[in-house]
DSSP file (Angstrom, degrees, kcal/mol; ACC not computed):
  #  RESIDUE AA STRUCTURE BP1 BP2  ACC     N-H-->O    O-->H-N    N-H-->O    O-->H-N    TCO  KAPPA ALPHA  PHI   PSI    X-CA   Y-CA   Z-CA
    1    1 A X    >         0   0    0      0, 0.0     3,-0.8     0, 0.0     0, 0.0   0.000 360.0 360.0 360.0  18.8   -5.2   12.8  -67.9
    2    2 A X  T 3   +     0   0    0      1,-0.2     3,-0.0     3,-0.0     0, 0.0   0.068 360.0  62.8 -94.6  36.9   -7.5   11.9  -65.0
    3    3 A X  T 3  S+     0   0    0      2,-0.1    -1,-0.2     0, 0.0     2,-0.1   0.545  71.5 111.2-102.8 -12.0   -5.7    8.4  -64.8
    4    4 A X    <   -     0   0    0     -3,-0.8     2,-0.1     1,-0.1    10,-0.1  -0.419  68.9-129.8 -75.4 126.3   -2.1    9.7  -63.9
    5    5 A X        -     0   0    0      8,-0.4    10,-1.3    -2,-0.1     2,-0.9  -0.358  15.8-118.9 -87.3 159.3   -1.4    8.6  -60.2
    6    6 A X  B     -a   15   0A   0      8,-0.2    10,-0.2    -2,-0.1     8,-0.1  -0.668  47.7-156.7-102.4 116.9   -0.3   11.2  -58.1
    7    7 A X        -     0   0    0     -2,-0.9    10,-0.3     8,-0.7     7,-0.0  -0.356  16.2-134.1 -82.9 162.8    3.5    9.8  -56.9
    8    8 A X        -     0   0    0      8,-0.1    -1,-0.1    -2,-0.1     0, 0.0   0.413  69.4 -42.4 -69.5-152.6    6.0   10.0  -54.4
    9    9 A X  S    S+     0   0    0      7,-0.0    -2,-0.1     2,-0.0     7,-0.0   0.720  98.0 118.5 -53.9 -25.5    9.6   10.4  -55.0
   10   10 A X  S    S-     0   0    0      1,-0.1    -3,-0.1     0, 0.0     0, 0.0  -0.096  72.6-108.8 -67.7 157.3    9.8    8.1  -57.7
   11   11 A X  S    S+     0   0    0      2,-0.0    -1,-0.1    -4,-0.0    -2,-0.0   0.473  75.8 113.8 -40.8 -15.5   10.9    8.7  -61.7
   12   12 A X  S    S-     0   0    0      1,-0.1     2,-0.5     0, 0.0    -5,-0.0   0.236  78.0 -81.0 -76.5-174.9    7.6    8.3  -63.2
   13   13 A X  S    S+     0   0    0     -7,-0.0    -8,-0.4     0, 0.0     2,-0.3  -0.564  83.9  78.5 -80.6 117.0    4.4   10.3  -65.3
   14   14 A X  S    S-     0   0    0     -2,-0.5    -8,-0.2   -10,-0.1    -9,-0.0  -0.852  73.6 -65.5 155.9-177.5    2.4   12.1  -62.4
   15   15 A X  B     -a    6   0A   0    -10,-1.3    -8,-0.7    -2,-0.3     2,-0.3  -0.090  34.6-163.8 -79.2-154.6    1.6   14.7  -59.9
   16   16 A X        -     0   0    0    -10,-0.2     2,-0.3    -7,-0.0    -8,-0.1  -0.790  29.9-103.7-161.0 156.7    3.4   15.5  -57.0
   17   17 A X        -     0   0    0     -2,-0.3     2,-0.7   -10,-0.3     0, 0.0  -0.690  37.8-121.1 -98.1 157.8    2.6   17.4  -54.0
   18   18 A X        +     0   0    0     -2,-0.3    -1,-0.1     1,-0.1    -3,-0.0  -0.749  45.6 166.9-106.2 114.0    4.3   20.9  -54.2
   19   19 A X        +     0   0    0     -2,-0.7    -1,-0.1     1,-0.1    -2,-0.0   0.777  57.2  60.1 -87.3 -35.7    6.5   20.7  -50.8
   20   20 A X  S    S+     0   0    0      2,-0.1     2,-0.3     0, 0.0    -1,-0.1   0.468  88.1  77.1 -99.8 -27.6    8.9   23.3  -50.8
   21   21 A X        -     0   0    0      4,-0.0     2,-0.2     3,-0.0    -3,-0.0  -0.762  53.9-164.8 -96.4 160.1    6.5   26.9  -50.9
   22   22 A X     >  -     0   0    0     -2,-0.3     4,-1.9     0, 0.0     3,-0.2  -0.645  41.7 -84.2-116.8 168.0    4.8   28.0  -48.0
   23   23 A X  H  > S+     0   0    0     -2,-0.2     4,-3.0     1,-0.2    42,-0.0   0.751 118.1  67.5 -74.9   6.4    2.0   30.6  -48.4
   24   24 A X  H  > S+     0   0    0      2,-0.2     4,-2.3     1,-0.2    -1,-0.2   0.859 101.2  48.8 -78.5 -32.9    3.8   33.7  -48.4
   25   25 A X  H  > S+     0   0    0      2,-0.2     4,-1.7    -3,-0.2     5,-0.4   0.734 108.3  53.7 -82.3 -16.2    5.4   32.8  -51.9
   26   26 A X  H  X S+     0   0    0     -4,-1.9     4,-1.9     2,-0.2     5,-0.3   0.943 114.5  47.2 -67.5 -55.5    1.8   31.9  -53.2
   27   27 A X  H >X S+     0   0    0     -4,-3.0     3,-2.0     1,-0.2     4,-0.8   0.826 108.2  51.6 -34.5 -90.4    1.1   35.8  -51.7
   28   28 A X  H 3< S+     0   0    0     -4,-2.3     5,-0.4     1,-0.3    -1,-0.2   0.691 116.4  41.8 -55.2 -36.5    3.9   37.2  -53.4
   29   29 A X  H 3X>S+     0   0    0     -4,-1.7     4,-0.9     1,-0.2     5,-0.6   0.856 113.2  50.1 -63.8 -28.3    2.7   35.6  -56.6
   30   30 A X  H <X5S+     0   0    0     -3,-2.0     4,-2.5    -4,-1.9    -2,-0.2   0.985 114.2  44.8 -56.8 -45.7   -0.7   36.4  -56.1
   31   31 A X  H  X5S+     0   0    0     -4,-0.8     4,-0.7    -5,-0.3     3,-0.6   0.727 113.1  51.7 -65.5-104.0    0.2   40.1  -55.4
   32   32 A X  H >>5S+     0   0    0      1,-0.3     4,-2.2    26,-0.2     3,-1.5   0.446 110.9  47.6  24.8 -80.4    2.6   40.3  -58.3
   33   33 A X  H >X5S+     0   0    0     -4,-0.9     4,-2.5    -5,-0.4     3,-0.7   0.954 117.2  41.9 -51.1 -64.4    0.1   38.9  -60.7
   34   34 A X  H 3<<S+     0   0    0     -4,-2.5    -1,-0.3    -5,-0.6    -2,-0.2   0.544 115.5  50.6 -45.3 -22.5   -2.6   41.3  -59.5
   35   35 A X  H <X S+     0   0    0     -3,-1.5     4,-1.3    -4,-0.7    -1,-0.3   0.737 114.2  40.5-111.7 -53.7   -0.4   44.0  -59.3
   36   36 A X  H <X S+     0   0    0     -4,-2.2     4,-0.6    -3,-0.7    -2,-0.2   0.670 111.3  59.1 -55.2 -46.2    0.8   43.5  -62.6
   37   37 A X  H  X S+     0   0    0     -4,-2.5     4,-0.8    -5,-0.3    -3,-0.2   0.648 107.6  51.1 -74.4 -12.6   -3.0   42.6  -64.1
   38   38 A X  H >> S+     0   0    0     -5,-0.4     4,-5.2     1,-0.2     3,-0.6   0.865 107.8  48.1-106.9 -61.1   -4.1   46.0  -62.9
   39   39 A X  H 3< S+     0   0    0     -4,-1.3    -2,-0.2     1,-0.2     4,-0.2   0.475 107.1  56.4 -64.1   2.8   -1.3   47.9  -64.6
   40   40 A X  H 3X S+     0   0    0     -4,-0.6     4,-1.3     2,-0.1    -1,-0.2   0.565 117.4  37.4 -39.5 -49.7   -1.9   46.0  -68.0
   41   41 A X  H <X S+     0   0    0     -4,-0.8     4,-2.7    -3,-0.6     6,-0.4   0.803 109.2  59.3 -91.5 -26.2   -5.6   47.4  -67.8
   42   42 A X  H  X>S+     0   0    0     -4,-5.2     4,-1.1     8,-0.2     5,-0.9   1.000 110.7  45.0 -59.5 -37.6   -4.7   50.9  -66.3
   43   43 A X  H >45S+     0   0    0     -5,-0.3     3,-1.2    -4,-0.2    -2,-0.2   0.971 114.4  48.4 -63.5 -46.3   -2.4   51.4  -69.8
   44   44 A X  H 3<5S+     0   0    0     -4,-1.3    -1,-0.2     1,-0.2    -2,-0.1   0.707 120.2  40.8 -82.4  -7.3   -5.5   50.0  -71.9
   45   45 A X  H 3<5S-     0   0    0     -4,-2.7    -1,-0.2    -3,-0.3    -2,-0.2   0.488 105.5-120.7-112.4  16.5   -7.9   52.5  -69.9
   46   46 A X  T <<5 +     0   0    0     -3,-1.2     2,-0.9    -4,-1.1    -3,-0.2   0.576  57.1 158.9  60.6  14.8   -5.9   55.4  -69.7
   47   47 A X     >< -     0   0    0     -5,-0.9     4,-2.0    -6,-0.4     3,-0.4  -0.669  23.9-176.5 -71.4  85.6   -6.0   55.3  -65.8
   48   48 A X  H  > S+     0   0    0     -2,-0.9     4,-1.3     1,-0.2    -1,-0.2   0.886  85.0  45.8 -14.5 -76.1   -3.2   57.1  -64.0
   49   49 A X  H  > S+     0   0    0      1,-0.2     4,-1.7     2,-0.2    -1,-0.2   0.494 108.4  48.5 -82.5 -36.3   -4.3   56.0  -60.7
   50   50 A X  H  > S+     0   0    0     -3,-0.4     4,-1.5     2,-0.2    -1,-0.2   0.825 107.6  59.9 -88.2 -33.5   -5.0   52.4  -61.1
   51   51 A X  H  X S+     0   0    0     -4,-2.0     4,-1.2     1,-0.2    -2,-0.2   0.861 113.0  44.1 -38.6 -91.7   -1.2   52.0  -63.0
   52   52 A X  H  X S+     0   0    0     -4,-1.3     4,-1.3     2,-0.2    -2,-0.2   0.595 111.0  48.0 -43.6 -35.4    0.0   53.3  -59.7
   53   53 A X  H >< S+     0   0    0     -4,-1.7     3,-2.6     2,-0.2     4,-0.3   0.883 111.4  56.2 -35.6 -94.4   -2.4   51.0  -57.4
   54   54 A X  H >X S+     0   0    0     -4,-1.5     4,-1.8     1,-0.4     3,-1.6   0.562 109.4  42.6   3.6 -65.0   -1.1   48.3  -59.6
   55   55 A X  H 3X S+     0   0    0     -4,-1.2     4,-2.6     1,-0.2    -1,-0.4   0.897 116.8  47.5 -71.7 -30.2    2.7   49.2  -58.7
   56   56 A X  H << S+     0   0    0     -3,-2.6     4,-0.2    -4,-1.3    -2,-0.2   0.310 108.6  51.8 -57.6 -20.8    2.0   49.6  -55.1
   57   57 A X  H X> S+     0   0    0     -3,-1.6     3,-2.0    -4,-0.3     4,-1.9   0.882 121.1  38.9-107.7 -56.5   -0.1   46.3  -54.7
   58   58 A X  H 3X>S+     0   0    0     -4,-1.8     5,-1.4     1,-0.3     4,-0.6   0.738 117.4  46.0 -82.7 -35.6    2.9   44.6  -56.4
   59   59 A X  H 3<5S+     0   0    0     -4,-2.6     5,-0.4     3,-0.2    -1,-0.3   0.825 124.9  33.1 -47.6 -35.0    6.0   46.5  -54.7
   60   60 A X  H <>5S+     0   0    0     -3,-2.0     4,-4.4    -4,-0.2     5,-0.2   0.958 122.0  38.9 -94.4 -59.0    4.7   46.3  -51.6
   61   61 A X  H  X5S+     0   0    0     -4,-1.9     4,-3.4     1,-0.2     5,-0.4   0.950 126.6  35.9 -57.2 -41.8    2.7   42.9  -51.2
   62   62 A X  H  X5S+     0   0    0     -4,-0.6     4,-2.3    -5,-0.3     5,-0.3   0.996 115.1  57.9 -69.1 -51.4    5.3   40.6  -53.3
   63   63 A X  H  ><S+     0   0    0     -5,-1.4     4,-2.6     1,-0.2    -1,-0.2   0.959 114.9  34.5 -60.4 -45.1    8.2   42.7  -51.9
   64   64 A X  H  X S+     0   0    0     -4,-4.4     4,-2.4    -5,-0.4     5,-0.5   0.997 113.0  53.6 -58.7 -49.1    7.2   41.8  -48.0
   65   65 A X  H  X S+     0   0    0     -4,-3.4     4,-1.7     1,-0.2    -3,-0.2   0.974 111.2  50.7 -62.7 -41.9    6.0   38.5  -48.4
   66   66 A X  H >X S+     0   0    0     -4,-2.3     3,-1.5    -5,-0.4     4,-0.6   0.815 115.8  44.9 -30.6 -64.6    9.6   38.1  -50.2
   67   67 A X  H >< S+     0   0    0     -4,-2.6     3,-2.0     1,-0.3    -2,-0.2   0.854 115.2  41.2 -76.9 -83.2   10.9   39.6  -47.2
   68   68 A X  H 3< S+     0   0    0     -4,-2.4    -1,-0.3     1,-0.3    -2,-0.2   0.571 111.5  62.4 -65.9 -10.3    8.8   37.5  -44.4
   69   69 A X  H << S+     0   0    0     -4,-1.7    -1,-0.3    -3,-1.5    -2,-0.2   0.955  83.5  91.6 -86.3 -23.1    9.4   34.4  -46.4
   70   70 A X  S X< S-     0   0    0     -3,-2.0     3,-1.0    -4,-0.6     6,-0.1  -0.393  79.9-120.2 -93.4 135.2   13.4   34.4  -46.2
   71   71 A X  T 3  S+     0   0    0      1,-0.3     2,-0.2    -2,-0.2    -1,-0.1   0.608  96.6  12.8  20.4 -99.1   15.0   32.5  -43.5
   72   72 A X  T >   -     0   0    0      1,-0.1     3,-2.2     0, 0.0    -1,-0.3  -0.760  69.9-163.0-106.3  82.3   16.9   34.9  -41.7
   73   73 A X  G X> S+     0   0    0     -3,-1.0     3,-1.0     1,-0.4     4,-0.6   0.312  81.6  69.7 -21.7 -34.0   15.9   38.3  -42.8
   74   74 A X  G 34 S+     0   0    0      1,-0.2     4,-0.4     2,-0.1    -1,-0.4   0.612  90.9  64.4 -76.4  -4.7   18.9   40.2  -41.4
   75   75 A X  G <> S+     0   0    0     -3,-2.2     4,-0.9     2,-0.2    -1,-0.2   0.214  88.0  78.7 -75.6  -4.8   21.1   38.5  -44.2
   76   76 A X  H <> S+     0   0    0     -3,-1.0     4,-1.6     2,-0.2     3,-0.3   0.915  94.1  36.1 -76.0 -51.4   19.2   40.3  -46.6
   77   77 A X  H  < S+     0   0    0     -4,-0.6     4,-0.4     1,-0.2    -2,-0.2   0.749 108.5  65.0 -84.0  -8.4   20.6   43.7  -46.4
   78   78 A X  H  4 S+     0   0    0     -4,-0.4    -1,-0.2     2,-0.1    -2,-0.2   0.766 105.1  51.7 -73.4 -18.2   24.3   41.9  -45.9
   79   79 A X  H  < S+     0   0    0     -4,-0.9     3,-0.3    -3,-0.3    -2,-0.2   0.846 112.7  48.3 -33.6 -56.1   23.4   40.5  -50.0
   80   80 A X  S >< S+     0   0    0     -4,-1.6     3,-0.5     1,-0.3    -1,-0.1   0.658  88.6  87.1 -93.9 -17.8   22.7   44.1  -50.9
   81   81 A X  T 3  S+     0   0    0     -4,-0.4     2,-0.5     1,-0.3    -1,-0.3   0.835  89.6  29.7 -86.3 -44.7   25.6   45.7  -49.5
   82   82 A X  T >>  +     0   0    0     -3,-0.3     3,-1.1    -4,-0.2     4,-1.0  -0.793  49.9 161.7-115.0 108.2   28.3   45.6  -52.2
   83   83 A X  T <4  +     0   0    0     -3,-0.5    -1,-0.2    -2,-0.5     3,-0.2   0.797  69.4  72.8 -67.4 -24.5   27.1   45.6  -55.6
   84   84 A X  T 34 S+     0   0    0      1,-0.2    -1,-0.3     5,-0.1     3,-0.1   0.531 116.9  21.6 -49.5   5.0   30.6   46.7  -57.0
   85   85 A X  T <4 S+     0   0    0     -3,-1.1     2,-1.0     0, 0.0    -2,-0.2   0.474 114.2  77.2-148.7 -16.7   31.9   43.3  -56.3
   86   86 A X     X  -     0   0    0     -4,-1.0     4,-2.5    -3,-0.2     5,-0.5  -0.647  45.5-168.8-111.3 117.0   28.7   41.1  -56.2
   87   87 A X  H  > S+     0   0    0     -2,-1.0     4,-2.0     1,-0.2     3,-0.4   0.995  95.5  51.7 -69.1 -29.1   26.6   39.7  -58.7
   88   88 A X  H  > S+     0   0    0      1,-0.2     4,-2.0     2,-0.2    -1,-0.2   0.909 115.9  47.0 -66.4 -38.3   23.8   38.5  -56.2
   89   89 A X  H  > S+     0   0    0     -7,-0.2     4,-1.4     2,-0.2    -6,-0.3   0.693 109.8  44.1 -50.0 -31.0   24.0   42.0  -54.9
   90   90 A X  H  X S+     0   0    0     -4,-2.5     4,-1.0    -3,-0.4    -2,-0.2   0.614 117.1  54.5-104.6  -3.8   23.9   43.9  -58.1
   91   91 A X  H  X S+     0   0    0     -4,-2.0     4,-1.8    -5,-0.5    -2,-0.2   0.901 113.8  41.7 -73.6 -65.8   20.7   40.9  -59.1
   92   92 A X  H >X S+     0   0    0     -4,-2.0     4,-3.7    -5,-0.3     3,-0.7   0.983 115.6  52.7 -58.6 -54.7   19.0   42.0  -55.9
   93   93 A X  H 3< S+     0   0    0     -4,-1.4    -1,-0.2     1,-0.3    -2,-0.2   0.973 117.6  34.2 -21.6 -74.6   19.9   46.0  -56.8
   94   94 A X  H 3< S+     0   0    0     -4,-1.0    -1,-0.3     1,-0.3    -2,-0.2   0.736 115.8  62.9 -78.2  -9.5   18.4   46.1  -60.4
   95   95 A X  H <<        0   0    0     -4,-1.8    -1,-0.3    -3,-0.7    -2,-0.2   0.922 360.0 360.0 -53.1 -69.6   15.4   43.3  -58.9
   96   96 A X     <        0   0    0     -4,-3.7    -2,-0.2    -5,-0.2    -1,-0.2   0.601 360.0 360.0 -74.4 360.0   14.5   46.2  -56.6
């Protein structure tokens, strides 16, 4: 595949440049993953301590950079605020 031109907007076979993430959503995957990779290996080493790193890397790093990446940040906790009536609320809820 090293002949496929890398395109614009148009319909065709090819790359595109990725436009629309910034680098906090490459953090919040990157934590995630890591976060996640470490609590795969804590279960297969019997590690207590590295599970919890593991949730920690990924609760905390993915959940800020989520945070710093969105727009306007005080709109966040107006989404949260009634899950009896909201499905994006009761998404974000069972999310957290």
């Amino acid at each position: 595949m090293s002949n496929v031109p890398l395109v614009g907007s148009e319909f065709i076979v090819g790359y595109r440049r990725q436009t629309e993430w910034s680098t906090l959503i490459a953090l919040s995957f990157f934590f995630g993953k890591v976060g996640a990779g470490l609590f795969a290996i804590s279960l297969f080493l019997g590690s207590g301590l590295l599970g919890l790193v593991g949730l920690v890397i990924t609760a905390v790093g993915k959940g800020t950079a989520h945070l710093l990446y969105l727009g306007r940040p005080e709109r966040f906790i107006r989404a949260m605020a009634r899950p009896d009536r909201s499905w994006i609320a009761r998404g974000i809820w069972s999310m957290t």
